[in-house]
Structures are given as C-alpha cells and as structure tokens.
C-alpha positions as CSV (number, residue, x, y, z in Angstrom):
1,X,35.0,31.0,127.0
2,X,37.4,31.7,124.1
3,X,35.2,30.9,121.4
4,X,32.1,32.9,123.5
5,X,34.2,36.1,123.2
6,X,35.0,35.5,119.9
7,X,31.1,35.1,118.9
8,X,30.6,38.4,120.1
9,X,33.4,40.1,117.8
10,X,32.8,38.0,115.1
11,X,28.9,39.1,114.9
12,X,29.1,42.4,115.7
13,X,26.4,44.3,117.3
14,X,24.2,41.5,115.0
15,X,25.7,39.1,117.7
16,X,22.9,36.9,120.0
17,X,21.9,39.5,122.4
18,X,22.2,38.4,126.4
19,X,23.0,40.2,129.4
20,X,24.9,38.2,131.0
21,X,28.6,39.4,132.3
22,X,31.7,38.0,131.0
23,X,35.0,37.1,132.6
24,X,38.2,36.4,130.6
25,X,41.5,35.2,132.5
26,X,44.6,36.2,130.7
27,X,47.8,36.2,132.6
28,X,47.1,36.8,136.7
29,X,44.2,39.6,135.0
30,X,40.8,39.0,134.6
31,X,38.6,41.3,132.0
32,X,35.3,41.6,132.7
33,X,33.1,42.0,130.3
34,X,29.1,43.1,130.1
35,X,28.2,41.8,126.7
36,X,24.5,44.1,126.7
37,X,26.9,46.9,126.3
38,X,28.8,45.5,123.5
39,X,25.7,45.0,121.5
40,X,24.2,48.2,122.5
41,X,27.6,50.6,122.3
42,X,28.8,48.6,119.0
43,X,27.0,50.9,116.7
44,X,29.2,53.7,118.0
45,X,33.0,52.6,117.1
46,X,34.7,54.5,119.9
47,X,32.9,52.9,122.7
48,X,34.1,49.5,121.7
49,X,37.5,50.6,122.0
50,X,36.7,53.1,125.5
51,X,35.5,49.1,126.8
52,X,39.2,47.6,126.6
53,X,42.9,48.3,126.6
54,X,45.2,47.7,123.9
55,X,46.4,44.7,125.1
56,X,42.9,43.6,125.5
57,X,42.1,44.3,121.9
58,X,45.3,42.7,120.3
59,X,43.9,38.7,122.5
60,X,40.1,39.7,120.7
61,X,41.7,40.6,117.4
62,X,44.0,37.0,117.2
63,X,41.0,35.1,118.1
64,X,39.2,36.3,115.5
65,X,41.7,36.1,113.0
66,X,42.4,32.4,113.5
67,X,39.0,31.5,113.8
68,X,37.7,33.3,110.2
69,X,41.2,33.5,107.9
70,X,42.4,30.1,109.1
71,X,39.8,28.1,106.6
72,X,39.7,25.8,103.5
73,X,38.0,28.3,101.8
74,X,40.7,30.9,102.0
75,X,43.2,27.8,101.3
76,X,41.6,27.0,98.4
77,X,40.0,29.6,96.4
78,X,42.6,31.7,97.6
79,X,41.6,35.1,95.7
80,X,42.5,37.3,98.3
81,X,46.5,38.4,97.4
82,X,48.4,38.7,101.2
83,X,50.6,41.7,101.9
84,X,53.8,40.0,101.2
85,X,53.2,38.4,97.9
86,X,52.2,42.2,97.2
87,X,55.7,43.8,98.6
88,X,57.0,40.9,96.7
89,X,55.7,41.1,93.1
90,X,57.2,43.0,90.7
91,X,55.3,42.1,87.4
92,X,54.3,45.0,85.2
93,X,51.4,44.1,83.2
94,X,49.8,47.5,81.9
95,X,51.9,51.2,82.3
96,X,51.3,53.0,85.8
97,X,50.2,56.2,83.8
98,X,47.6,54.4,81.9
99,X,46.6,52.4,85.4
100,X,46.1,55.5,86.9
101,X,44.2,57.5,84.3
102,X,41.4,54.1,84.2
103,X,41.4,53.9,87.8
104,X,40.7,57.9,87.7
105,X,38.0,57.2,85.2
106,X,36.7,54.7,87.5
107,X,36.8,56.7,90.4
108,X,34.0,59.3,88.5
109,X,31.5,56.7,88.2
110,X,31.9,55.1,91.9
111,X,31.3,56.2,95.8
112,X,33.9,54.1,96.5
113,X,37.5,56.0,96.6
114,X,39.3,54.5,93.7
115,X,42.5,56.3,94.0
116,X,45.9,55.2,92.8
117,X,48.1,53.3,95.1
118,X,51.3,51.0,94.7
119,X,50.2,48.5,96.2
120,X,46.7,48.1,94.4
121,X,48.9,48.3,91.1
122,X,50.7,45.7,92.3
123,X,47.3,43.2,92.6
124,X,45.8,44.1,89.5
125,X,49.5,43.0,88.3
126,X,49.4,39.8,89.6
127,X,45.6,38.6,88.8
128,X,46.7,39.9,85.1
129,X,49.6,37.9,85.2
130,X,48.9,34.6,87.2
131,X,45.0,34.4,87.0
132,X,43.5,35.8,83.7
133,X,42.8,31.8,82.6
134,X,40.2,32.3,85.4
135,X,38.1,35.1,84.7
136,X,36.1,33.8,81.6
137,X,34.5,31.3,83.6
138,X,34.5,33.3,86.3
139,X,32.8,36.0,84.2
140,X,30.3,33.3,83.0
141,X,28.9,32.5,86.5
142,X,28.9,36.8,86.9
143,X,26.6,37.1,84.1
144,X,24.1,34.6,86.0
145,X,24.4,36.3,88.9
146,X,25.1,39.9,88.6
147,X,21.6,41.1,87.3
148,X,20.0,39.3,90.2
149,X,22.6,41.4,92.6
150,X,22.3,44.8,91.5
151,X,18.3,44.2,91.7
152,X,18.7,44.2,95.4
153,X,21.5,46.2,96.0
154,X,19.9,48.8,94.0
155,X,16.8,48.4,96.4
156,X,18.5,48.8,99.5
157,X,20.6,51.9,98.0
158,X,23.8,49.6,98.1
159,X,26.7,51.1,95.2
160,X,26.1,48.3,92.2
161,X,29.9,47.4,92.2
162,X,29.4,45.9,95.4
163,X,28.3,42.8,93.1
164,X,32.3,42.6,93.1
165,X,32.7,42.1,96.8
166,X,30.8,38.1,96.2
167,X,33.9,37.4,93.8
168,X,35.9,38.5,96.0
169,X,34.0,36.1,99.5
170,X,33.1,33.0,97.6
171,X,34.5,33.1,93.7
172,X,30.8,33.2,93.3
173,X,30.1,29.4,94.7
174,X,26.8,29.9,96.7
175,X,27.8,26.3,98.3
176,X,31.6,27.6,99.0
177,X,32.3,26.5,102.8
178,X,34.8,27.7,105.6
179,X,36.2,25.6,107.8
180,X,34.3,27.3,110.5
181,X,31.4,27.5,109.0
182,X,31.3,31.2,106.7
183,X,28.7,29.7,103.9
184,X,27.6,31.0,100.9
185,X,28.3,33.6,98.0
186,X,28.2,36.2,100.9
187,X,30.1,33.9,103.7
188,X,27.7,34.4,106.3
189,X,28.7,33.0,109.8
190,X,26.0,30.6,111.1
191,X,24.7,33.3,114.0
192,X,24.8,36.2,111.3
193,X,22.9,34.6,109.3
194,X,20.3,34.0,111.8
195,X,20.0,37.6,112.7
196,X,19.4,38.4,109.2
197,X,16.3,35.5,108.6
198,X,18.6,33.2,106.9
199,X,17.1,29.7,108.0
200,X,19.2,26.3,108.3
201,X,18.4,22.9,109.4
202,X,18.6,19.8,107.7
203,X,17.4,20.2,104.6
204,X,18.2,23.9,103.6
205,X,20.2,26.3,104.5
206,X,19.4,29.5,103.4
207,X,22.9,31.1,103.3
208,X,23.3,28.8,100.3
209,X,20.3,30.4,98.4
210,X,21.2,33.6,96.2
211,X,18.2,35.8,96.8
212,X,17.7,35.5,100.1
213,X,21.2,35.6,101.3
214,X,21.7,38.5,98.5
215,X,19.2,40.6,100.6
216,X,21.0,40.1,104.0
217,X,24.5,41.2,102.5
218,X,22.5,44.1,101.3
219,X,21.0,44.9,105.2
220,X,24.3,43.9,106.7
221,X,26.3,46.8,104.3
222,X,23.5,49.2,104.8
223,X,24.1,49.1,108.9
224,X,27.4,48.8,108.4
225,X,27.2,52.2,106.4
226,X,25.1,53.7,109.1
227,X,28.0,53.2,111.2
228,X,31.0,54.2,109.2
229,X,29.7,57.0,106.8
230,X,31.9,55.3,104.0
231,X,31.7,52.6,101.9
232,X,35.2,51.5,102.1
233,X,35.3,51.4,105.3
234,X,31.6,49.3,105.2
235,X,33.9,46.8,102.7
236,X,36.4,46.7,105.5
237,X,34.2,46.0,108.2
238,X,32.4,43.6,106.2
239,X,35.3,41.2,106.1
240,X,37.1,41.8,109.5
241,X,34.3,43.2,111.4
242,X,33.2,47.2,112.8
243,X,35.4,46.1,115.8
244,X,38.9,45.8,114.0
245,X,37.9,49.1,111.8
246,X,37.0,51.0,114.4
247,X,40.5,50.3,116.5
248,X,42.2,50.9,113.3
249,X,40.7,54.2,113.0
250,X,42.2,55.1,116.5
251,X,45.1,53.7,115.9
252,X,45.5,55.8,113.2
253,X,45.0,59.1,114.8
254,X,41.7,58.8,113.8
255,X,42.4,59.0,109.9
256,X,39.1,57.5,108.2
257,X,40.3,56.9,104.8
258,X,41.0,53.6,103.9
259,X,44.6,53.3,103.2
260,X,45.7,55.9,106.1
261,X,43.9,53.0,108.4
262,X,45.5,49.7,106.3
263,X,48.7,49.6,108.2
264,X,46.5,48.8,111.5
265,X,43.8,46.4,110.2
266,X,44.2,43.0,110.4
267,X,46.7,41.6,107.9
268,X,44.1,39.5,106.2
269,X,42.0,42.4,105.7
270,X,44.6,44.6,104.1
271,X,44.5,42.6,101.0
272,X,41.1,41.8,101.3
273,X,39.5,45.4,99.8
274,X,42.7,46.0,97.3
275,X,41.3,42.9,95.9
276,X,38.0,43.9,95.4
277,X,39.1,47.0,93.5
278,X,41.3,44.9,91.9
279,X,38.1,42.8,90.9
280,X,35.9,46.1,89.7
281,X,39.0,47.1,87.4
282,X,39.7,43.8,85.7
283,X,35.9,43.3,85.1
284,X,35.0,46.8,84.0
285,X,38.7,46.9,81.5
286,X,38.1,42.9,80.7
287,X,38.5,43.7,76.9
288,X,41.4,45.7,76.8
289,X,43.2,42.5,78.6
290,X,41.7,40.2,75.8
291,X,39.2,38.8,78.8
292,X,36.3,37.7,77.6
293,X,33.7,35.6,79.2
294,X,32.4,32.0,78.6
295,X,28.9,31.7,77.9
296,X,26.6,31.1,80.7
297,X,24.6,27.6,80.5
298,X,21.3,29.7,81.4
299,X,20.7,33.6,83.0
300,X,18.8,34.2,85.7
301,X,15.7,36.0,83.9
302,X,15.6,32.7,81.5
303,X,14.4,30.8,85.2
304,X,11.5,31.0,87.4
305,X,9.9,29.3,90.4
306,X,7.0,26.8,91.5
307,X,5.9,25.9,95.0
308,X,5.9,22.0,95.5
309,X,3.0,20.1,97.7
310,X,5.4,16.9,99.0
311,X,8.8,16.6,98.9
312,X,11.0,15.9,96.0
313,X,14.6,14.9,95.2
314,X,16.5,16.4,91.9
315,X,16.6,13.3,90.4
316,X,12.7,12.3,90.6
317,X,12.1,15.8,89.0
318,X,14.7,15.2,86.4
319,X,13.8,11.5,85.4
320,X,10.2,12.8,84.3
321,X,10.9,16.0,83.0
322,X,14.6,15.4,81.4
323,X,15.8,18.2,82.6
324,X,19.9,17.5,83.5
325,X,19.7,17.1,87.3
326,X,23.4,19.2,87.3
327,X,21.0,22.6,86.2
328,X,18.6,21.7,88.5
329,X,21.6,21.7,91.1
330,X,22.8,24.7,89.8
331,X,19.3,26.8,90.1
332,X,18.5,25.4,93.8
333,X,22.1,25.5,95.7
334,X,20.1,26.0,99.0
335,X,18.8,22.6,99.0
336,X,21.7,20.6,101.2
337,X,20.8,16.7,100.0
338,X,19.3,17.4,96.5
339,X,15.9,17.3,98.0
340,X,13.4,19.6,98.4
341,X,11.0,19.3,101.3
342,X,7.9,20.1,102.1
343,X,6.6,21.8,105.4
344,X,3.6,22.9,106.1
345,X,3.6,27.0,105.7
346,X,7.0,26.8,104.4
347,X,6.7,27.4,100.7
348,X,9.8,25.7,99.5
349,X,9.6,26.2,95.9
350,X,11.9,24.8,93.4
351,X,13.8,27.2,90.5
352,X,13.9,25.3,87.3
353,X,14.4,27.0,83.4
354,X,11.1,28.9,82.2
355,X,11.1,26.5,79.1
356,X,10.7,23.4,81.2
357,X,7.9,24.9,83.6
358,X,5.3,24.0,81.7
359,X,6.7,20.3,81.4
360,X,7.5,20.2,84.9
361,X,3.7,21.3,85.4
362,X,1.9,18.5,83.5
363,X,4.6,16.0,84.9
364,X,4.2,17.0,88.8
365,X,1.8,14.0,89.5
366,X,3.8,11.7,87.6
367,X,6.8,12.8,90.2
368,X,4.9,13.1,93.0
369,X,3.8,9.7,92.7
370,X,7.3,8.4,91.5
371,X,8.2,10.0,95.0
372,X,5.8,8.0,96.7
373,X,7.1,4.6,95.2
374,X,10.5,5.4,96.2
375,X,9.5,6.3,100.2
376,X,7.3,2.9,100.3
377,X,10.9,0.8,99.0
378,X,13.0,2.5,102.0
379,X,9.9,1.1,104.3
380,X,10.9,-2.5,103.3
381,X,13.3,-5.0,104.6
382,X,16.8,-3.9,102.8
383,X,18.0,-7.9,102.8
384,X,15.6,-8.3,99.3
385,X,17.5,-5.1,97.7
386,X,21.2,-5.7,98.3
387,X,21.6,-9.3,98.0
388,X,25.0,-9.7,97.5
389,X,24.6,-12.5,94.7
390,X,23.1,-10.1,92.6
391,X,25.8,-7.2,93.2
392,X,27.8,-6.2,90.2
393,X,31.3,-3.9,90.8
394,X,30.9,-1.6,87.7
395,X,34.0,0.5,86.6
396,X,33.6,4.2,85.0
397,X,35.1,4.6,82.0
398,X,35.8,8.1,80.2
399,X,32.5,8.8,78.5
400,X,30.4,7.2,81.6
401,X,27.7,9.3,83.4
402,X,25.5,8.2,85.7
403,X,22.7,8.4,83.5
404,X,24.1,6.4,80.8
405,X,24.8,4.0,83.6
406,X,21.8,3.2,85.1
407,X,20.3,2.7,81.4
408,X,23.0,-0.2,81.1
409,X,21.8,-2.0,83.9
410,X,18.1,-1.4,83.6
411,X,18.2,1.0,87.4
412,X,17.5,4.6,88.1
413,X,20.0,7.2,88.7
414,X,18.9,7.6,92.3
415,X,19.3,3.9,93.0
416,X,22.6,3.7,92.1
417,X,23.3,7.1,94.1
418,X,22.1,5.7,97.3
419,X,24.0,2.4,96.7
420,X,27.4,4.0,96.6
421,X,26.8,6.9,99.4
422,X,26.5,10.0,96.5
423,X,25.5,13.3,96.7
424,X,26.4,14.4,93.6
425,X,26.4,13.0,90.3
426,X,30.1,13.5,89.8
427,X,32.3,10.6,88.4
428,X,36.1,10.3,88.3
429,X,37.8,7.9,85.8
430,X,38.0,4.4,87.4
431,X,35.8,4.8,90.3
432,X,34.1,1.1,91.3
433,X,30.7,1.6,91.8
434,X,27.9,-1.4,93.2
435,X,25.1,-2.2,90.9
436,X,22.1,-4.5,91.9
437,X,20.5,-4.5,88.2
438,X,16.8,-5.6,87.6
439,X,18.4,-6.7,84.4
440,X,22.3,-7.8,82.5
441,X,23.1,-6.3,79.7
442,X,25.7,-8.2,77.7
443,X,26.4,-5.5,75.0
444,X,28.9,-2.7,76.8
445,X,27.3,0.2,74.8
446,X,24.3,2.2,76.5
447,X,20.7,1.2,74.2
448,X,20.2,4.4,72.3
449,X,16.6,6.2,71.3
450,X,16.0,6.6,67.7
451,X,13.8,9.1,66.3
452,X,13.1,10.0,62.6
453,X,15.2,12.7,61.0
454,X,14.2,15.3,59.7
455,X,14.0,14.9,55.5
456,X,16.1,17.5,53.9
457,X,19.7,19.3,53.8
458,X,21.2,20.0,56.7
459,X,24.3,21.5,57.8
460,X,27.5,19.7,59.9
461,X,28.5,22.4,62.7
462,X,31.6,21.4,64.5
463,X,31.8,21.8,68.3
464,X,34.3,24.6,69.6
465,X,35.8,24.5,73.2
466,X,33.1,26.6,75.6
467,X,30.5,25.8,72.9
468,X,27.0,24.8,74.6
469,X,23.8,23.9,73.5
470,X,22.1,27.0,74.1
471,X,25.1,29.0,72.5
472,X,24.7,26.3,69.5
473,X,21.2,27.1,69.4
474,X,21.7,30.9,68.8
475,X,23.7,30.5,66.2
476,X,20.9,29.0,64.2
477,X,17.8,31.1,64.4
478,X,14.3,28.6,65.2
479,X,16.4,26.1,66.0
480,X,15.8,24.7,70.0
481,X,18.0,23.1,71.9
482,X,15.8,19.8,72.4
483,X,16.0,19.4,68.2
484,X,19.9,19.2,68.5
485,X,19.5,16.7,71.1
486,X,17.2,14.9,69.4
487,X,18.6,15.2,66.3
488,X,22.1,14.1,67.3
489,X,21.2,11.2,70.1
490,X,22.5,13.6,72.7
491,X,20.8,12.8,76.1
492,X,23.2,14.5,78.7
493,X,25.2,18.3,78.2
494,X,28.6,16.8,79.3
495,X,28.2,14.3,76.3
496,X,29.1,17.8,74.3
497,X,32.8,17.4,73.6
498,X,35.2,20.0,71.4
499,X,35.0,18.0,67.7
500,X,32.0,16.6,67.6
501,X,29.9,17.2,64.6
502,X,26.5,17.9,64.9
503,X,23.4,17.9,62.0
504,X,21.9,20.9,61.8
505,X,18.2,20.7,60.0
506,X,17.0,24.5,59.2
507,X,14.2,23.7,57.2
C-alpha cells in the first residue's frame, strides 16, 4: 500500500488512472483516498492539498523523498549541491558585484527569474571551485547533444536553456540509472514514461533513447507549465513533483516565486533548481573561468539513421563495416544488450556516422548473414564449444583491447564477450579472461595489416591530451580520418595515446 500511494504522487496527474478507493492506516486513523480524483483535481494545485491534512501531506511527501533522492544516481553523480554544504561554503570564486551584473545580463535574455541570491552565489562558488575539471568533458557530450534539445524544445515552445536541466538529471548519460528505476538523460520513472510513449521491454527501453525521450521531457514541462504559469516553478515540479509545489505554495501564504516557496519544498529540491541556474551561468560565462570544452568524437548532424530487416548485435555491424563498436554504443544508448531487434511494424533503426552509411549499406547482407551464422552456433550442443582442454585463461595487459585480442587468438570479439559474461567492451588491467581459440599464436604481439605508404614528404604531428582523430583530421585540410589510420596501423580510437607521432602525407 505504501509504494501504491507513492506511485500516485510520484506520477502526478500522468499517474495510471483507476477508480478504485484507497485506504492508508497511519496511527489508530485511516485516510481514505479516491485516487480518480487525484488524477482528475491534480491539474489544479489547491485541490490536491483541499484532499488531505498537513499531517497527511508530510507521510506522502517522506515517501516520496526516500523513494526518488535515496538512489545511486544521486550518490554518484552527485551534481545537485544540498542545502548544508551551501550554508557551509564560504569560497569566493568571482566578486558578488560582478555575479550579480552577469546574472542580471542573463536574466534579459531568459523567462526564467535569474535574480541574485546568496545562496545561488554560493553554488556557482563551489562548482567553480571543486568541479571546473569536469565541465570540458561535460561540455563535450553538450555539444552532441544540445542542438538535438533545443530542436524539440523549441518545437514544443519550451525556453532553450532548459537544455541545462538534463546536466543537471543525468550529467548527460542517457544510460544513467536510479536505484528505483529514474532512467535516462531526463530520469523518467518507469510509469511516466509509459504515459508519455516511452516503450521498454527487453531489448529497448526507450527512456534511454535521446529523441524520443527529449520529446516527452518537452510534453511533460509543457503540462507542467499549464499548471503553474511559471517556469521555475515547472523546473520545481519537474524534479519533486506538482504535489510538493503546490503545498509549498500554501505553505507559503501562497507566494509563487521560487525562492519565497524554497524554505517549504522538499530539501532535495531546494538545491536542485539553484543548480540548474548554477549550470546556465557556468556554461553561458565558461570562457571568462578559462572552461573550455573537449572536442566531441562526432555531433549529432554528422549521424543519421537506417531501418534494419533482422536483428543485429553492435559487434556484427562493426566487424564488417569497421566502425568502433564504442560509437556505435554511443549513437544507440537505447539498445539494452547491444542488439538491435527486429519486430514486425516496429522500425527499429540503428544511428551510425553519415560517413559510414554508405559502407554500412553495401555491407548489410554480409551482416545479416554473419548474424545468421552466429544464431545457427547457439542452436548447437555447447559441449563441442567449451571444451575445457582447449580453454586458455588470457590476462589483459595495458594496451589490450578486445579487438586486438580476438585477433591474437584467431576468434571474434563477440565470442570472447559471450565467454566471459560481457556487455560492454570495457577491460581493466589484469582482468583473466577464457579463450577457446580456433588457433595458438606463439608470438605475444597482435599480426598487424600493412598497406603501402604513400610516396612523398610527410609531416610528424605529435598527439596532444583530448586530441582525436577527427580533431587530427581538421587540422590538416583533405586529410580523412581512415588515411591516419591507415597510414599509422591504428585500428582502434583508444590506441590514440598523448605522444604518439603520427605521419601526415598531404600530398
């Protein structure tokens, strides 16, 4: 019954919608609730609170507040600031008169009421003083992501700086996870997300996939702007819920500016929108605090989509096209096992770079069969793949990568995946994995392709830390990125290390 009750406040109005009655015991009362009139009535604040008594409100606020603030996300990203490391901090990183005349400056170019306030100076403090190494890759992963947002939000007449408010949710991770289940660059609850098209099962969840889950944090601010009339207050509700804003507005005396109602949200949600402003200032002053951002492996308008006909795992699509099965990750986060299925009237498409699509197009066959070989080796007895006579315990060494691995031992990147249990292609230093090669290789260094060089001068560029090769690539007009790999025996973008030299041919 607890977590029923909670369901309802936690979804809002947005909540599943029955008409059954509800009956809480708390002490020797019982509150009885008709949860048609909390979806119906939610849409007007001061009904929600007419329903319930003070008291009753406090039990519906701490179940809420355990259930969404008490998560490994919040443990571990851990961008939102609480109240008492802002009483506590005292670090002065830019002037209060020069704070204030920004954040004035700001204000002009914003609907959302970016005044002045202590304890806001006090956050922008702090992420200047104990987070700036952050923000460049942070910024980095913006630039991927922030054209894409302001394309929707723009659509659905959403203020562009609520881009911010996914920095501010996830750290822009679309596979960021709560404990109880908030998913996604927007943290959508499982039940939200459902009322807003989001799909999940096996396979997919859509919370995890930026566009569509993009458009349902637009429709979700949109109602909740309907409700409120303010977009501070829509932030507010956003994270805590119309519920908590609207008893915070009563509680106030019915003030309906944001920091006249702070004092009576819930604690978590009092640092939760200084740090989004704290967010649009350091991003929109980034240069005057010597922040500048990495470059991004690849931006969003550089990518595109094609629908596949059976399904396909990341790694069969990346063993005939080449592409680095870690992009392909990175492009399709909504895909839960690395695998894209295919269901009739579904259209599950996969996102790969524009460059590669033609590739990918004149190789689909080729994976599409390669698919088919694998499915026919799971139908077979699994005694005559894992004898144990011919196991071999391999241990990663610095350098190793999973690609380079399976070339050793004559065996596909997949294979040795499913041997050892992985979903990712990560590797830690000294990890044991268990091989069953078609073939032993004596020498310990990976066979390397050789191709011609070009005939000519050429130029020694020296890798800088953050240097990739797409960034290299612009730096030398009609140069590609597959000519540096080719060039320089590269076959994998983590074998890029800070003081390598690379050849160069511009001819």
């Amino acid at each position: 019954m607890r977590y029923l009750l909670l369901l309802l406040f936690t979804t809002s109005f947005f909540a599943q919608q029955t008409t059954d009655s509800i009956s809480v015991k708390k002490e020797n009362r019982t509150i009885a609730i008709d949860s048609s009139l909390i979806v119906k009535d939610a849409i007007k604040p001061k009904k929600v609170a007419e329903l319930f008594s003070d008291t009753d409100l406090k039990i519906i606020d701490s179940l809420l507040i355990e259930e969404k603030f008490n998560s490994s996300l919040f443990d571990s990203i851990q961008y939102v600031i609480s109240d008492k490391d802002i009483i506590g901090n005292t670090t002065t990183i830019l002037s209060t008169d020069l704070l204030k005349k920004r954040l004035n400056e700001l204000n002009l170019k914003t609907p959302f009421h970016l005044a002045y306030n202590p304890a806001l100076e006090k956050v922008i403090n702090s992420y200047l003083k104990y987070r700036k190494k952050y923000y460049p890759a942070l910024m980095a992963r913006a630039q991927y992501y922030f054209p894409m947002f302001e394309q929707y939000l723009d659509q659905f007449d959403v203020p562009l700086e609520m881009k911010y408010l996914a920095i501010v949710e996830s750290a822009l991770r679309p596979a960021a996870k709560s404990r109880v289940g908030a998913t996604g660059l927007w943290q959508f609850m499982y039940g939200t997300g459902i009322q807003f098209n989001l799909k999940v099962n096996s396979y997919v969840d859509e919370r995890q996939d930026p566009v569509k889950a993009t458009i349902a944090a637009c429709k979700y601010l949109s109602r909740l702007y309907k409700i409120f009339g303010d977009w501070d207050l829509a932030l507010a509700a956003y994270n805590s819920g119309p519920g908590n804003v609207s008893k915070a507005i009563k509680r106030s005396g019915g003030y309906r500016n944001y920091w006249n109602i702070r004092p009576y949200l819930p604690r978590e949600t009092a640092g939760y929108v200084p740090a989004f402003y704290a967010t649009m200032y350091i991003f929109e002053h980034a240069e005057e605090h010597g922040i500048y951002p990495k470059a991004p492996n690849i931006f969003h308008f550089e990518t595109d989509t094609v629908q596949i006909k059976r399904t396909i795992s990341f790694d069969q699509i990346s063993e005939k096209t080449k592409i680095d099965a870690e992009l392909i990750s990175f492009l399709n986060p909504s895909y839960k096992l690395d695998v894209i299925p295919y269901v009739k009237d579904k259209n599950y498409a996969v996102r790969l770079p524009r460059r590669s699509m033609i590739e990918f197009l004149d190789k689909e066959k080729d994976i599409y069969f390669l698919a088919n070989e694998d499915d026919n080796k799971r139908e077979k007895p699994l005694p005559k793949y894992f004898e144990m006579d011919r196991r071999t315990r391999y241990k990663v060494r610095s350098g190793d990568y999973l690609g380079k691995i399976a070339n050793k031992f004559g065996v596909r990147v997949s294979d040795i995946k499913r041997w050892n249990g992985m979903r990712s292609h990560r590797l830690k230093i000294g990890q044991r994995l268990s091989i069953y090669p078609k073939r032993m290789v004596k020498t310990k260094k990976a066979p390397k392709k050789k191709y011609k060089l070009p005939t000519g001068k050429h130029e020694v560029y020296v890798v800088q830390n953050g240097d990739s090769l797409w960034t290299i690539s612009k730096k030398y007009p009609s140069v590609s990125i597959e000519q540096i790999k080719k060039w320089n025996n590269i076959w994998s973008v983590k074998s890029l290390k800070p003081g390598m030299k690379l050849k160069i041919f511009k001819g």
